[in-house]
N, C-alpha and C positions, 0 to 999 in steps of 0.2 A: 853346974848342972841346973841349978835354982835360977839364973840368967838366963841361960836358955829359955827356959818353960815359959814364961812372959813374953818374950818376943815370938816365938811359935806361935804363942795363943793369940796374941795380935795380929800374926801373919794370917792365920787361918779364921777370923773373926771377919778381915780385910778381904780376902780372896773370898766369904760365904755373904760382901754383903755387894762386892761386885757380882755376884752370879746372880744374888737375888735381882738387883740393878736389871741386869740383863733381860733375867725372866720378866721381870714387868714389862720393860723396853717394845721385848717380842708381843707378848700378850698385849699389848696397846696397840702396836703397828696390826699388828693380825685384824682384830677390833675394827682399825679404821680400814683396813682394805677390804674389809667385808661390807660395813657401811658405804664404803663410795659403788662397790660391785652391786650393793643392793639398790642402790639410788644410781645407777646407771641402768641398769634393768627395768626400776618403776617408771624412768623418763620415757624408756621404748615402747613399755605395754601400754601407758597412759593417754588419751585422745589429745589430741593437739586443740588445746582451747582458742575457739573464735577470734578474731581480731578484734573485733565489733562488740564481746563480751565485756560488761559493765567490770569494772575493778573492785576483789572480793572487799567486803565491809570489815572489817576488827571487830572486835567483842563489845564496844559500844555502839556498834550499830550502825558508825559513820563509814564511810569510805574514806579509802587513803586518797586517791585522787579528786579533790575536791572540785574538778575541770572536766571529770570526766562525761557529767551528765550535759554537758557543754559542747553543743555542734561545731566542728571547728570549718573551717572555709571550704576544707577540701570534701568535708560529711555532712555538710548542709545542703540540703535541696536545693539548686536553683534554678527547675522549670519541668518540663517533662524530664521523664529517664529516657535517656536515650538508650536505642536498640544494643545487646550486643551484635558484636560479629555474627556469631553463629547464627542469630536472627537473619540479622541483614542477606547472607549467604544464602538459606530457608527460601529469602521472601525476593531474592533474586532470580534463585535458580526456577522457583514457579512463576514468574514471571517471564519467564524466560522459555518456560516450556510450554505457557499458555500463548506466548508469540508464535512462536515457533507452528504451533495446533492452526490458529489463524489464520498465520501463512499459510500452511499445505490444505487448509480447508477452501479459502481463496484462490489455491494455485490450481485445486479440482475443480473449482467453479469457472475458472476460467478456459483449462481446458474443455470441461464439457461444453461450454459455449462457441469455443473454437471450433468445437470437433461438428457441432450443430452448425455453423454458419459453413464451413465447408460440405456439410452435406447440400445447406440451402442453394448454397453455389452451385455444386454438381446437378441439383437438379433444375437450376435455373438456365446451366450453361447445355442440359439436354431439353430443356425446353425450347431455349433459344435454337440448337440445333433443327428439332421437329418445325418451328413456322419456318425458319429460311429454306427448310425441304418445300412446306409446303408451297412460300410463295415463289419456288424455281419451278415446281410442277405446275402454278397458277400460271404463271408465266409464260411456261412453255404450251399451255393450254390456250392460253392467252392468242398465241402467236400461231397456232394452230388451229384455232375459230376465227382468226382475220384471215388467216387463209383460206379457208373453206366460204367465208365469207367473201371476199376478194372472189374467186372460182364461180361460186353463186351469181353474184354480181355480174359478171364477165357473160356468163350463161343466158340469166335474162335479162340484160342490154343485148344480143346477142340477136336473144327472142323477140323481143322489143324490133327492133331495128330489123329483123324478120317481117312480124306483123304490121311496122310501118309502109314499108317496102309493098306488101301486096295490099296494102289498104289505098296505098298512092297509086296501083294499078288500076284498081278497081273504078266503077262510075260511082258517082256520090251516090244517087240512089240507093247503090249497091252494099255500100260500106256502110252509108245510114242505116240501114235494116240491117246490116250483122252488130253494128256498134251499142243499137237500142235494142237488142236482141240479148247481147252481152254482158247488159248493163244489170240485166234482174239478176244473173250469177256473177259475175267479176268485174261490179263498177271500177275497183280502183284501177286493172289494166284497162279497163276503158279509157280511164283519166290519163293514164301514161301515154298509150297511144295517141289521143286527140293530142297533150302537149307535144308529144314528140313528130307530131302532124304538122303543129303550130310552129314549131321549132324550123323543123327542115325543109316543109311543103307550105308554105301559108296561103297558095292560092288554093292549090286540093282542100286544105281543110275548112275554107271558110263555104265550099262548093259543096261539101260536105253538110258542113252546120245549116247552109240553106234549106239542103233536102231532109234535113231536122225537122228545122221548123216546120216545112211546110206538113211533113207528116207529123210531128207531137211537140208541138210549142213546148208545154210544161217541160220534156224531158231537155230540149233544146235550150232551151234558158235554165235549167238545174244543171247541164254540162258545163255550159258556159260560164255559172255561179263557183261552180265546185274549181273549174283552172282558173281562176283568177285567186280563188283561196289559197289552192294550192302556189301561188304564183308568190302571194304575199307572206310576209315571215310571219309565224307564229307570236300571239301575244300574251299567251298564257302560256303556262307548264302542259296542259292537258293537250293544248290543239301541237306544240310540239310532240309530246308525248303520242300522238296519237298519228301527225305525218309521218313519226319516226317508226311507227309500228306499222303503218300502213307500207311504208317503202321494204321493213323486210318481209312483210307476207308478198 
């Protein structure tokens, strides 16, 4: 019974110091899974530190990374900073929208220009309309004063060739005293008839121009001044001008 008691008390000395073993075991694991939960939680709440952040210093002051105040190839300047994207995108799309303004600012200006020269046109092409009226109505006026003129003409040749006709009946005498008669109202048909005397009759009218002279030299020799003028072409604008207005009165 005294055997016993010893091995008991070892057995149960043995089994109180495994348990304790245990209890510690737990209590440390416990311990550390709190610490990794709590350092898993501070890494999530914590800002995410710069890239570009100097490397903290140690308790003397230096820094651990002795390279880090040291520009490397890829952190060194080498020239201007070039744009980002999003710039470049920015500075494209306004560029792009102030074309675009230009364009449709230009493509109004050239409409309203169009829209102006087609008006210049329409009224150039009723302008043009209005003279070719007018000069069809000239025209036709034209052709309707050569005829009336033509008619005129035809009337006193007509008359003419009338008044020749009984002048050539007449005795010179007779025809001298109405010719010099007629001459203070309507020399020019005087002039007509004596040429057209001279013309058809030439002995009548030189029988004639006798019995002139013998009653009014001056006017006899001013007849006979006046058909030779008349006989000769014009050597000025005015003496034309002036047969020519003589023949339509």
């Amino acid at each position: 019974m005294s055997a016993i008691r010893p091995l008991a008390l070892i057995t149960l000395l043995v089994g109180a110091l495994f348990v304790l073993k245990a209890l510690t075991f737990a209590d440390g694991a416990s311990v550390f899974f709190e610490s990794r939960a709590e350092a898993r939680e501070a890494a999530q709440n914590e800002p995410a530190q710069p890239a570009d952040q100097p490397a903290a210093e140690d308790e003397h002051g230096e820094q651990h990374d002795e390279a880090a105040g040291a520009e490397t190839p890829e952190t060194a300047p080498s020239g201007p900073s070039r744009p980002m994207p999003s710039e470049i995108s920015e500075y494209s799309s306004a560029s792009r929208d102030q074309l675009l303004t230009a364009l449709a600012e230009r493509r109004r200006t050239l409409d309203a220009r169009e829209t102006e020269l087609d008006t210049r046109e329409g009224l150039i092409e009723v302008a043009e309309q209005r003279v070719q009226s007018r000069i069809a109505r000239m025209e036709e006026l034209q052709v309707e004063l050569q005829t009336l003129l033509g008619q005129l003409d035809e009337e006193r040749q007509s008359e003419v060739d009338d008044l020749v006709a009984t002048y050539a009946n007449l005795e010179p005498d007779a025809a001298a005293i109405i010719l010099r008669q007629m001459d203070q109202t309507d020399p020019d048909t005087v002039l007509l008839v004596a040429r057209e005397l001279q013309t058809s009759n030439a002995r009548k009218f030189a029988a004639i121009v006798g019995e002139l002279a013998d009653m009014d030299p001056v006017f006899a020799a001013s007849m006979t001044s006046r058909l030779r003028a008349r006989s000769m072409p014009p050597e000025t604008v005015a003496q034309l001008e002036a047969e020519l207005e003589a023949v339509q009165n």
